[in-house]
C-alpha positions as CSV (number, residue, x, y, z in Angstrom):
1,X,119.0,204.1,130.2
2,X,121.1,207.1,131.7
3,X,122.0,209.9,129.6
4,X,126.0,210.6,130.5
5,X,128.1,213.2,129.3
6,X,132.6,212.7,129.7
7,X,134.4,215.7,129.7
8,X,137.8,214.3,128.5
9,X,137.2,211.1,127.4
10,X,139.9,210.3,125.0
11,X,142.5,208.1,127.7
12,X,142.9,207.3,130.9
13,X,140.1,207.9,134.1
14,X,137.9,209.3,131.1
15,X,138.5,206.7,128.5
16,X,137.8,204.1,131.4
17,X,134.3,205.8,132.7
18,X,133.1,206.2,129.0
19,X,134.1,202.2,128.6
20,X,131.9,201.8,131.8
21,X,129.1,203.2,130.8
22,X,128.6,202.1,127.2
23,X,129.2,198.6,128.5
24,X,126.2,199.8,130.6
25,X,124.1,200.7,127.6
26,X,124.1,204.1,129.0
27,X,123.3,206.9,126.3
28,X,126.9,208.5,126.3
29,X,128.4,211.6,124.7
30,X,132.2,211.4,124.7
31,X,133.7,214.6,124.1
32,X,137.5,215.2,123.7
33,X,140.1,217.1,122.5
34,X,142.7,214.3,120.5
35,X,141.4,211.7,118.9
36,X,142.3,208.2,120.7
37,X,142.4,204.9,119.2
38,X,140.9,203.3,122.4
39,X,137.9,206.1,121.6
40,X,137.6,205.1,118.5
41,X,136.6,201.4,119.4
42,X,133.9,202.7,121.7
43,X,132.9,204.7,118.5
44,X,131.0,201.9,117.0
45,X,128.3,201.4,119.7
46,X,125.2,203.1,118.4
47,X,125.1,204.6,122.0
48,X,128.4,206.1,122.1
49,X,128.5,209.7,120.5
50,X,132.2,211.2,119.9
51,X,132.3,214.6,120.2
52,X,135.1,217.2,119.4
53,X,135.7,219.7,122.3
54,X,138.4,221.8,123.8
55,X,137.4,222.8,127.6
56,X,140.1,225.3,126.9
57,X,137.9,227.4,125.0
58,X,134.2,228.3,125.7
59,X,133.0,228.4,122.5
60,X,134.0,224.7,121.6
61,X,132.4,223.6,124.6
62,X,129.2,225.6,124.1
63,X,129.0,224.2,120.1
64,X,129.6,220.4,121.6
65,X,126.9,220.8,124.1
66,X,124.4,222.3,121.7
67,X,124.5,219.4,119.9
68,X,123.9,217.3,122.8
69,X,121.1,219.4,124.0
70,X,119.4,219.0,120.4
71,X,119.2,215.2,121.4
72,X,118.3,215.1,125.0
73,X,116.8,217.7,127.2
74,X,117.5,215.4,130.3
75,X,121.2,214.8,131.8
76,X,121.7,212.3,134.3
77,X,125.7,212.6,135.0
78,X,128.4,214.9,134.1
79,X,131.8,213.8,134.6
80,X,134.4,216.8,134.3
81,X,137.4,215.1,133.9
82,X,139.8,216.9,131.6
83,X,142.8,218.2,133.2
84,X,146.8,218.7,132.6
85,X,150.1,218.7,135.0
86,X,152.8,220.7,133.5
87,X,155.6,218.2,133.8
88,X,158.1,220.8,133.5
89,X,157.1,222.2,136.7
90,X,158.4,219.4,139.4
91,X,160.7,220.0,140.8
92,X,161.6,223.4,139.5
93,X,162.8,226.0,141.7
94,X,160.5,229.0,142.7
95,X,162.9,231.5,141.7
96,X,162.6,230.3,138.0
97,X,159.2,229.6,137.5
98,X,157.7,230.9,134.5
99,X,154.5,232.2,136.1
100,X,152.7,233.2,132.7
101,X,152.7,229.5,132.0
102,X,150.1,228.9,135.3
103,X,147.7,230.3,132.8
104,X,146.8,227.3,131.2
105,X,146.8,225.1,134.0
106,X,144.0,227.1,135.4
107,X,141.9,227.8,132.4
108,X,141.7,224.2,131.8
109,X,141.3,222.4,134.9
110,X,139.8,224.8,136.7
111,X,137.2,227.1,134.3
112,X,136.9,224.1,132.1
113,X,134.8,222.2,134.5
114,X,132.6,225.5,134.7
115,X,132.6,225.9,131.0
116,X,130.7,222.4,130.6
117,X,128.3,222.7,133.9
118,X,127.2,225.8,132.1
119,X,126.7,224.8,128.8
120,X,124.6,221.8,129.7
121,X,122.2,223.9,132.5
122,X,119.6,223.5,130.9
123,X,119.7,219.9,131.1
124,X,120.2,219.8,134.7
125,X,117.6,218.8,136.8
126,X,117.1,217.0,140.6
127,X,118.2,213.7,138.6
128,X,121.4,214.8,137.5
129,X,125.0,213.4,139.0
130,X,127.8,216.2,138.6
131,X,131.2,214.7,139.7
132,X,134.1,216.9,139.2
133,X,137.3,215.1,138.9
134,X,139.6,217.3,141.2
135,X,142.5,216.3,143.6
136,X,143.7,216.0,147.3
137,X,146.6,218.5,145.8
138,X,144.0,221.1,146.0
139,X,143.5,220.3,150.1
140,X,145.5,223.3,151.7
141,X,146.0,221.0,154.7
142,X,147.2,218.6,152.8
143,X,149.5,220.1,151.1
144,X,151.3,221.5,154.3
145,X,151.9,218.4,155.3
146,X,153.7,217.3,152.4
147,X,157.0,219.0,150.2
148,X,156.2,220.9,147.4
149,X,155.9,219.5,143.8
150,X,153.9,221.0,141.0
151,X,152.8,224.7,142.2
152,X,150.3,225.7,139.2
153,X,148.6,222.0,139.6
154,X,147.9,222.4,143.5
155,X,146.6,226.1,142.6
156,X,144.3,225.3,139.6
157,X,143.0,222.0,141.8
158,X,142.4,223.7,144.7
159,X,140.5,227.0,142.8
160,X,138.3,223.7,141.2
161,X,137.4,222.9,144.7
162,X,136.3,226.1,145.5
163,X,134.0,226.3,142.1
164,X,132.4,222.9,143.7
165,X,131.5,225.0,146.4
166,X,129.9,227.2,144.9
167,X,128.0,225.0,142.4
168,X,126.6,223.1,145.4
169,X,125.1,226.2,146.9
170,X,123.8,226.8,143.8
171,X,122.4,223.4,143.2
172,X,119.2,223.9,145.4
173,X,117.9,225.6,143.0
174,X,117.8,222.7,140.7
175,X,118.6,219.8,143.5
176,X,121.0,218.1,141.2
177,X,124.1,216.8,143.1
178,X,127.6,217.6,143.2
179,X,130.8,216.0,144.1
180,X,134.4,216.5,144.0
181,X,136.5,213.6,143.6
182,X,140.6,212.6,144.2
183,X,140.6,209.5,141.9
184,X,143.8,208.4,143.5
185,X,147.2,208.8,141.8
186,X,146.6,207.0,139.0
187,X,148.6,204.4,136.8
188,X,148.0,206.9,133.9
189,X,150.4,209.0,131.8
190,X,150.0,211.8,134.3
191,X,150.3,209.8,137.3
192,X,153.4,208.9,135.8
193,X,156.4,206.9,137.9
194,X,154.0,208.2,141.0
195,X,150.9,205.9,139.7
196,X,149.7,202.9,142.4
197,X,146.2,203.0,141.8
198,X,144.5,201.2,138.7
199,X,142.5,203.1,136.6
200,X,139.6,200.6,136.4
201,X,139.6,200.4,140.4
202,X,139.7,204.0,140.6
203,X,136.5,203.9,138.0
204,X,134.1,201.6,139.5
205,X,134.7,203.9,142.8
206,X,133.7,206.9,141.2
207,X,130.8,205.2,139.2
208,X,129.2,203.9,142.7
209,X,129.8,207.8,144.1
210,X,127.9,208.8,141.2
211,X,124.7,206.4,141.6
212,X,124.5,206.6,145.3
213,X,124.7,209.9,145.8
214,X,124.9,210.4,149.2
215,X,128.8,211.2,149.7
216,X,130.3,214.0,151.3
217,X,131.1,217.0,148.5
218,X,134.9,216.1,149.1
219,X,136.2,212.8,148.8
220,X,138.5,210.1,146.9
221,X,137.4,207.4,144.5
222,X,136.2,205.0,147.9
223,X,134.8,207.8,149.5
224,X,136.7,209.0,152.2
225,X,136.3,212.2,153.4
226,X,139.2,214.5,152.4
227,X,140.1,217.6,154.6
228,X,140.0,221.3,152.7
């Protein structure tokens, strides 16, 4: 039995992996910020354990892991998935772009992934999986290739990416693994009217990145390379 820990569990890509894994009868600690009523169900497994956590805000993160950490000194995989696209920003014009609002965008999907790596260090070892849900908008050469669309999303992606860097230099020192992952533009609320790929599909790719452990640090959900 795996110990797993879902950052952002409550729908979508999250909601699917912590499905997965308590299917699996995988120890799993779901933590999330709203309450879902597809969570809920999962709830009732003895080895599902719900936990309340903003990755907005470091000490919510640090109390959730502490609790973790008081039930298991050994993690096996981390899945940072929490994130947010401000819908307000497509298709808005540079000249009115409210640049205060980026704030957010970047303290959650880019420190919030570093918030939870930290808080469960200590529980990181040369057996554990981290796979940090990112996206090919944070590829620079990508995105000259395409037209703009949501400028605070690209940033705080591509800022993630270079945390994921950093973490796998670091990660000699405790040989646990590290990944960033495009899960595909998803048929999810964020994916929106843009969504072709199925959550579950999306899912079992990631799940099969995360027991294998041998792809490249930057890659989608079937684990092709992706360019920086």
């Amino acid at each position: 039995m795996k110990t797993i820990v879902i950052g952002g569990s409550s729908r979508g890509l999250g909601l699917e992996l912590t499905r997965k894994h308590v299917q699996s009868g995988n120890q799993v600690f779901a933590l999330y910020r709203h309450m879902s009523a597809g969570l809920e169900k999962l709830a009732v497994n003895n080895n599902c354990t719900l936990l309340p956590c903003d990755m907005a805000d470091t000490k919510s993160v640090q109390k959730a892991c502490r609790k973790i950490l008081e039930i298991t000194q050994e993690i096996s995989q981390i899945y940072c998935v929490a994130g947010i696209m401000p819908q307000n920003m497509n298709g808005q014009s540079f000249e009115t772009m409210d640049l205060d609002s980026f704030e957010t965008c970047y303290n959650i999907n880019a420190i919030g992934a570093l918030r939870l790596i930290q808080a469960l260090y200590p529980g990181i070892n040369e057996k554990t999986s981290v796979l940090i849900i990112s996206s090919e908008s944070g590829s620079m050469s990508l995105t000259l290739e395409r037209p703009f669309i949501n400028l605070p999303y690209h940033m705080s992606k591509a800022a993630l990416n270079m945390a994921g860097c950093v973490l796998k230099n670091w990660s000699s020192e405790k040989g646990f693994s590290v990944n960033l992952i495009h899960p595909g533009c998803m048929k999810t609320d964020m994916g929106g009217q843009w969504g072709t790929v199925e959550v579950e599909e999306s899912a079992k790719g990631i799940l099969k990145i995360a027991e294998e452990k041998t792809a490249p640090l930057f890659v989608d959900y079937n684990e092709n390379t992706l360019p920086w």
